[in-house]
N, C-alpha and C positions, 0 to 999 in steps of 0.2 A: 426851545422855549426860553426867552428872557427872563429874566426879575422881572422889569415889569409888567409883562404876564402872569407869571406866576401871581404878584400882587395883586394885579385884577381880577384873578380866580380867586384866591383869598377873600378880597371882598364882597362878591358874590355871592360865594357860599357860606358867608356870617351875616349877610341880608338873607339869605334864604334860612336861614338857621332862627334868626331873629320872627321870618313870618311864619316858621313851622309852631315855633315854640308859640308866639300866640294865639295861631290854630288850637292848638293842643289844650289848651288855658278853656278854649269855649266847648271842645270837644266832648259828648259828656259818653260812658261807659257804664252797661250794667250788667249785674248778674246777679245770679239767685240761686240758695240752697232751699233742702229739706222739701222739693217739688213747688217752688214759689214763697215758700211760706218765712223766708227773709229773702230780702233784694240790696244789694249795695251797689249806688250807682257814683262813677269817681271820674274824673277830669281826664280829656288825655294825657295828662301827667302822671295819672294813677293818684292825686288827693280827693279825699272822701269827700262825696261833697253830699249825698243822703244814706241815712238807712232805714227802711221800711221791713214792719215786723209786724206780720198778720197775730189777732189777739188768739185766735187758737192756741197757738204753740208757747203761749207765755204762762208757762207751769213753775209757779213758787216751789214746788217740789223736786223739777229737775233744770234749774239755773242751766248745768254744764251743757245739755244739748243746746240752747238758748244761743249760749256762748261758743258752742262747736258751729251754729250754721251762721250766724253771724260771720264768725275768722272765717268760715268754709265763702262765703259769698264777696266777703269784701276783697279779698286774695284770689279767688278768677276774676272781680272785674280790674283789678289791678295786675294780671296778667293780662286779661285784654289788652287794658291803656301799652300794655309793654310792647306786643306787637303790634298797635299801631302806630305807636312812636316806629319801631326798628320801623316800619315799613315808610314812613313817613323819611324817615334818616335816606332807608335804601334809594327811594326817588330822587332826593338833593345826591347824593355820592353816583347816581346813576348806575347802581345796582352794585358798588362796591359793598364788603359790608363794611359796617360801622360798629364804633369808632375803626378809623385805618389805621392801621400799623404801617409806618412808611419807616425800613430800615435805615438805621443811622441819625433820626431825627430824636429819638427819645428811648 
């Protein structure tokens, strides 16, 4: 393989890297604690983009649960967004994983 191979793979895979990323942008992910009763849904990026809070569980008297399924939901749908970025990565590197570690380069 040449430089200028190599170079043409390089750009390839920063145009596919470019149309993952804005996949991921429109991508939307959700989850839910406490049996539905919060939902946070977040970008394929993992940024919050809502949260949804059934009025049941909104007790003046116990804030902390409130704020336990809140963190509890927004943090699985931001592990979602996380494997479907990696997975999204895995198909452009063709199953390498990602990031690559290529010895001697960094």
């Amino acid at each position: 393989m040449n430089m200028q191979q190599i170079l043409k793979m390089g750009q390839q895979m920063q145009s596919q890297m470019t149309e993952i990323q804005e996949n991921l942008d429109k991508e939307e992910v959700s989850a839910s604690a406490g049996g539905g009763m919060v939902t946070a849904t977040v970008d394929g990026k993992g940024g919050v983009k809502a949260v949804k809070i059934d009025r049941t569980v909104v007790d003046p008297d116990d804030v902390e649960m409130l704020e336990d399924l809140v963190l509890a939901a927004v943090s699985e749908a931001q592990n979602k967004a996380r494997k479907l970025y990696e997975e999204e990565m895995k198909k452009m590197s063709g199953g390498l994983p990602f990031p690559m570690k290529i010895p001697g380069l960094f």
